[in-house]
N, C-alpha and C positions, 0 to 999 in steps of 0.2 A: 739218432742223436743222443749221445750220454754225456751229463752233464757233471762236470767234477769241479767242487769250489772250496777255497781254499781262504779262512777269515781265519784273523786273529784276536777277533771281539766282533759282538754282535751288536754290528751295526746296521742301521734300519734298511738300505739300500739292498744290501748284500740277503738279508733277511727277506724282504719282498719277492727277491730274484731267486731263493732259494723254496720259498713256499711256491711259489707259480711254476715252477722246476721243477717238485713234488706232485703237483696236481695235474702239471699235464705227462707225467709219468715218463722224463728225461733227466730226472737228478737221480745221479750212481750215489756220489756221497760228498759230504760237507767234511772238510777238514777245518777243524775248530780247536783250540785251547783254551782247555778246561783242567786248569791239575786241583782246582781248588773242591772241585764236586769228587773228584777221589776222596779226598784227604775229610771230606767232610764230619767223619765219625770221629777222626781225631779231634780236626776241633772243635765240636760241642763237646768234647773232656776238658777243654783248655777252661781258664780261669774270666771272669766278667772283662777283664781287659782287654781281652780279644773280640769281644761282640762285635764290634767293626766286620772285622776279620769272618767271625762265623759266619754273620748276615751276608755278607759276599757271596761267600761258598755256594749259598743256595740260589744266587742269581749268575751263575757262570753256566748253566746249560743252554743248550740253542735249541730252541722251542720252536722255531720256524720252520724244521722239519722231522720227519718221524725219528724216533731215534736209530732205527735200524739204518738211518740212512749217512747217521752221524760219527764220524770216527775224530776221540777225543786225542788231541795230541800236547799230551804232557811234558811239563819245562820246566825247571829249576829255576826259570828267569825269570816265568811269568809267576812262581809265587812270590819273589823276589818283590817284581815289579808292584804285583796285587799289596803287599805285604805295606811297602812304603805309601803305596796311594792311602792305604786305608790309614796306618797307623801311625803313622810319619806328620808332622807339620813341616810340609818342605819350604825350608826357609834360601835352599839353596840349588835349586832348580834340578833336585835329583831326577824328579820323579818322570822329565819328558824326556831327559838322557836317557833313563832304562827304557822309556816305550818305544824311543826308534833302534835300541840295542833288541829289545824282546822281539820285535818284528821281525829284525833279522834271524835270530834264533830260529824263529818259528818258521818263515820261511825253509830256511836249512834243513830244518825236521822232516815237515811236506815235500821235499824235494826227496829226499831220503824213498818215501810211502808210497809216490806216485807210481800207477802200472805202465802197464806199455802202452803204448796210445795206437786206436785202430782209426780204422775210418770213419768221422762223423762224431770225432771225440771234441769237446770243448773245455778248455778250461777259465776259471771265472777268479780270480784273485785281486788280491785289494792293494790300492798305492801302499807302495813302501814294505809289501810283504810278500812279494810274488816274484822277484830277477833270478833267484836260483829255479824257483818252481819252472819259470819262462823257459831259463836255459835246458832243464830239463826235459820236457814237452817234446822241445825241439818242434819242426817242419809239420809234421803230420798231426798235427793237434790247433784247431781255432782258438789263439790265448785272448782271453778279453780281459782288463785291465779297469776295475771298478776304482774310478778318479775320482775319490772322495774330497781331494782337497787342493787348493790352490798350487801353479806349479813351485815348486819351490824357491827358485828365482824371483820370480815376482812375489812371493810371498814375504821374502826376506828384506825385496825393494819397498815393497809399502810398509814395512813395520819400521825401515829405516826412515824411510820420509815424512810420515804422517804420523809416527809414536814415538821418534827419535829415540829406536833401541839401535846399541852397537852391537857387532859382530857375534860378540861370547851371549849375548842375553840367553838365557836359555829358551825366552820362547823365538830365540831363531832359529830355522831349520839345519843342521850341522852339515858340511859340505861331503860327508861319507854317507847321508843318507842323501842327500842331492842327486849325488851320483849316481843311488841305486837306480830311484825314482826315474833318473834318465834312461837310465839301463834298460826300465821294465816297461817305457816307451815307445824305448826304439824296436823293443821285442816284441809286445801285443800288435797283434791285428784289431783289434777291435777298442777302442778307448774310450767309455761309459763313461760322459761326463752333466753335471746337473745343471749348468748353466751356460751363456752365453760368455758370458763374464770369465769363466774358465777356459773354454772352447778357445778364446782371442788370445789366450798367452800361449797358443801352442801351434801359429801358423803352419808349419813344415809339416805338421800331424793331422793337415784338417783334412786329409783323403780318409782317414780312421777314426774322426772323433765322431762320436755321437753323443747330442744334446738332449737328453729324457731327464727333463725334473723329476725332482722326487715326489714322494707325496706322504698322507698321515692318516689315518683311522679315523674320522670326522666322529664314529661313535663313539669315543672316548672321553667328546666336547659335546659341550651344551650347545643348544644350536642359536638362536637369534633374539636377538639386543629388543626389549622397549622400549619404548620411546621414552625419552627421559627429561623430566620437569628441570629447568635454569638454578642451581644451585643456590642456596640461599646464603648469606652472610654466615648462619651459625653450619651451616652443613661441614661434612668432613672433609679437607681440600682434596684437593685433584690430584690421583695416583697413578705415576704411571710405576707401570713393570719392567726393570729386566730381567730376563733367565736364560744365565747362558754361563760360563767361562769367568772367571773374576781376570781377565788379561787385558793389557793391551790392546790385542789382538781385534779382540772384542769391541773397542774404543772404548771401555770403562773409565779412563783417563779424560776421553772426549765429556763422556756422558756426566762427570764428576763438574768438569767445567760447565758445563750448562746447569748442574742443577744450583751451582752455588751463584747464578743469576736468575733463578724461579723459586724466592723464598715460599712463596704460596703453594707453591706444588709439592708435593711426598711424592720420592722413590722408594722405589723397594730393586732391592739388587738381591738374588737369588740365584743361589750356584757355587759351586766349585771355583776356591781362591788358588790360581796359578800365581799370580804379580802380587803376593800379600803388600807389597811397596803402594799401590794401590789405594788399600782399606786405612791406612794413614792418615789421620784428619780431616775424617768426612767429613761434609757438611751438614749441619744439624737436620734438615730435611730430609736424610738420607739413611735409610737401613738399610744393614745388611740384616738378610735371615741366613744367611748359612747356604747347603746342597739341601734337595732334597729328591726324593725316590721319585720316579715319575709316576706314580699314582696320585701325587700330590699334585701336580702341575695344573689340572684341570680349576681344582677349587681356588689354589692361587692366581692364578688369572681372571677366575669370576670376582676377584676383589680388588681389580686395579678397573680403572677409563681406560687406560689406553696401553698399549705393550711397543716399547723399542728395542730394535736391536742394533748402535750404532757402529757398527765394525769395519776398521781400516780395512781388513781381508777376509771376506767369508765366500764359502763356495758355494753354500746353500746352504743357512741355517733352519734346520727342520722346525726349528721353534718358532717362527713365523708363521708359517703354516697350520702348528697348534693354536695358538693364537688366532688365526685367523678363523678357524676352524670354530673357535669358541664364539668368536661373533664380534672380538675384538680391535677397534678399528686400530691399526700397524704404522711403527714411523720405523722407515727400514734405510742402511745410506747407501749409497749408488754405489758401494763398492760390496754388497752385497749378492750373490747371483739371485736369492729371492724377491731384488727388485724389478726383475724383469716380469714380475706377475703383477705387480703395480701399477693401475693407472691413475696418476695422482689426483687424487681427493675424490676419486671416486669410488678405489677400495683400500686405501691406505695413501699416504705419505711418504715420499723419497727427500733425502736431503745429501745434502754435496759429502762426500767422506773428510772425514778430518774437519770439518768445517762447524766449530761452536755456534756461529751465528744461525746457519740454517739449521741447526738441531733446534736451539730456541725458537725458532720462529715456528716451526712446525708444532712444536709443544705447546706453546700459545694460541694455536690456531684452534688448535683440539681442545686445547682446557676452556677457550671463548664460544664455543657452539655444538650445545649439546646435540643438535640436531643431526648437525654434519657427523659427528659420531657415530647417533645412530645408524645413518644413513650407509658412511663407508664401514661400518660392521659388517653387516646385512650382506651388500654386497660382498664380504670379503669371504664369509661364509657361501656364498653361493659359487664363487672363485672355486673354491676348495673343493667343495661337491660333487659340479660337475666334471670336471676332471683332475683332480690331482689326491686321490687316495691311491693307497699300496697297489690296490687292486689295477689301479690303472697305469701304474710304474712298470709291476710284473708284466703284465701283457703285452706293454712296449718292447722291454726287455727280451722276451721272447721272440717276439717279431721281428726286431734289428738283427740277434741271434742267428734266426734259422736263417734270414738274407742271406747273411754274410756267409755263415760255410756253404750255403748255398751257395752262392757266389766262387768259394773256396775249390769249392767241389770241381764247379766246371772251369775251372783256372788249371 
């Protein structure tokens, strides 16, 4: 079994599945883009206004597996792309039109690279970047289809109905990538998906879907909540966290609406502003801090009660799981696939999507018992633990894997 994968960012999923691919000594090579780590000497010549820029450069390698095994695949588009995320204030939704353009690119490239496929050859590529690679492969190749994200269709229905965006928004999915995404459905055998919640919008697909959540490096996170004394009158109010996406998408719109009915409670919102329309007359209870590196994520979360993620569409946001991981008790909304780790009030909070009332009411619940906090922390940390770290993703991964050409084989 040789195992050939094809990412266009390093993403956590694809990363587990290519380290566990590495160690049990079935990953040929990782097709990855990286033109930024080339170019790196030019730009630490470049001038302080590119800092942005430089400090990228040196996080664009794929660390997940040995480098011999890594073959970088360079793009005009993706510095493009890299170029605008960093230095740009997209005020006009450039920056997600290039990432489903650069996808495509990159695809194209790997399709170009790929060898001849033998017996027992697998190929492992990501939504929205794999239909030329698929078509390539052809027959003789197991294509598995790592379905990071909501289908597109139903992606585009909930952001219409519950975030009331039109067509052109830019965080809707554009119908040329629609298309691909169907494309590279209808092509893979095997389709890695992380939740339930994903799995149900693709009936016609469910002889090929597979449901393996994700997971997160629990030793990253601190591990467990003490018990915590009833707040006093002069004490600092009640903080919850978000970090995630400044969209939409995310329900930040949702979450905006609740906090400006919990004058006593502090947000903190953290991350990367897609909907800057958004950040518009926050409510004074409300900070934005900005993005920050994920070395940071751990200490910011040791400074909130409680962390939400309330989003009209997520397929699994991995930042629950850090949170969770950290000890922190979770209000996640049902339209989330990490709500299926959930069982309410005993390791976290679910509340209806789109729905302001049940966001408050859960916030309320958490900021009136400190105990229950601690309590669904605790638990949510041990969620996490026992099975939902990388190590336990990869190994799934593998196992569905060799099923299936197994399977293949004798077909």
């Amino acid at each position: 079994m040789n195992w050939i994968i094809s990412t266009s960012y390093r993403e956590g999923a694809i990363s587990a599945i290519a380290k566990y691919g590495a160690d049990e000594g079935v990953l040929d090579v990782v097709y990855y883009a990286n033109p930024l780590g080339a170019l790196s000497g030019l730009l630490g010549s470049l001038p302080p206004v590119f800092a942005k820029l430089q400090a990228l450069s040196g996080k664009r390698s794929f660390t997940a597996a040995p480098d011999s095994k890594v073959c970088s695949v360079a793009s005009g588009q993706e510095f493009i792309h890299a170029t605008v995320r960093s230095l740009v204030a997209d005020r006009f939704g450039i920056s997600p039109r290039l990432m489903y353009w650069v996808k495509e690119q990159f695809d194209q490239e790997v399709s170009k690279r790929l060898p001849v496929f033998g017996d027992g050859c697998v190929l492992i590529g990501m939504w929205g970047s794999s239909a030329a690679s698929f078509q390539r492969a052809g027959a003789g190749c197991l294509k598995v289809l790592n379905y990071v994200n909501s289908r597109p269709s139903v992606h585009n229905k909930l952001l219409r109905d519950l975030a009331g965006l039109g067509p052109s928004h830019p965080e809707m999915i554009p119908p040329r990538t629609a298309d691909r995404v169907e494309n590279e459905m209808a092509r893979a055998d095997l389709l890695l998906v992380p939740s339930r919640f994903v799995a149900e919008q693709m009936p016609e697909y469910r002889n090929k879907v597979e449901v393996i959540p994700y997971g997160v490096n629990p030793n990253m996170f601190s591990g467990r909540l003490a018990p915590q004394k009833p707040a006093s009158a002069a004490a600092e109010p009640f903080t919850v966290l978000f970090l995630g996406q400044i969209s939409h998408r995310k329900g930040v719109g949702i979450l905006l609406e609740a906090a400006a009915r919990l004058n006593s409670v502090h947000f903190r919102l953290v991350g990367p502003c897609v909907s800057r329309v958004l950040l518009q007359s926050l409510p004074k209870n409300v900070e934005y801090m900005g993005p920050v590196v994920h070395s940071q994520v751990p200490s910011i979360m040791r400074g909130s009660e409680a962390f939400v993620i309330p989003s009209v569409e997520d397929a699994y946001p991995l930042v629950t799981l850090e949170a969770m991981a950290t000890g922190k008790p979770v209000i996640v909304s049902s339209n989330c696939g990490t709500s299926e780790l959930i069982s309410d009030r005993v390791n976290g909070l679910v509340f209806e999507a789109g729905s302001v009332n049940s966001l408050v009411s859960c916030i309320e619940t958490l900021a009136a018992d400190c105990e229950l906090r601690h309590v669904i922390g605790n638990n949510a940390r041990d969620v996490v633990e026992s099975a939902h770290t990388w190590n336990h993703y990869g190994q799934r991964v593998f196992d569905r894997v060799s099923c299936a050409l197994a399977v293949s084989r004798a077909g």
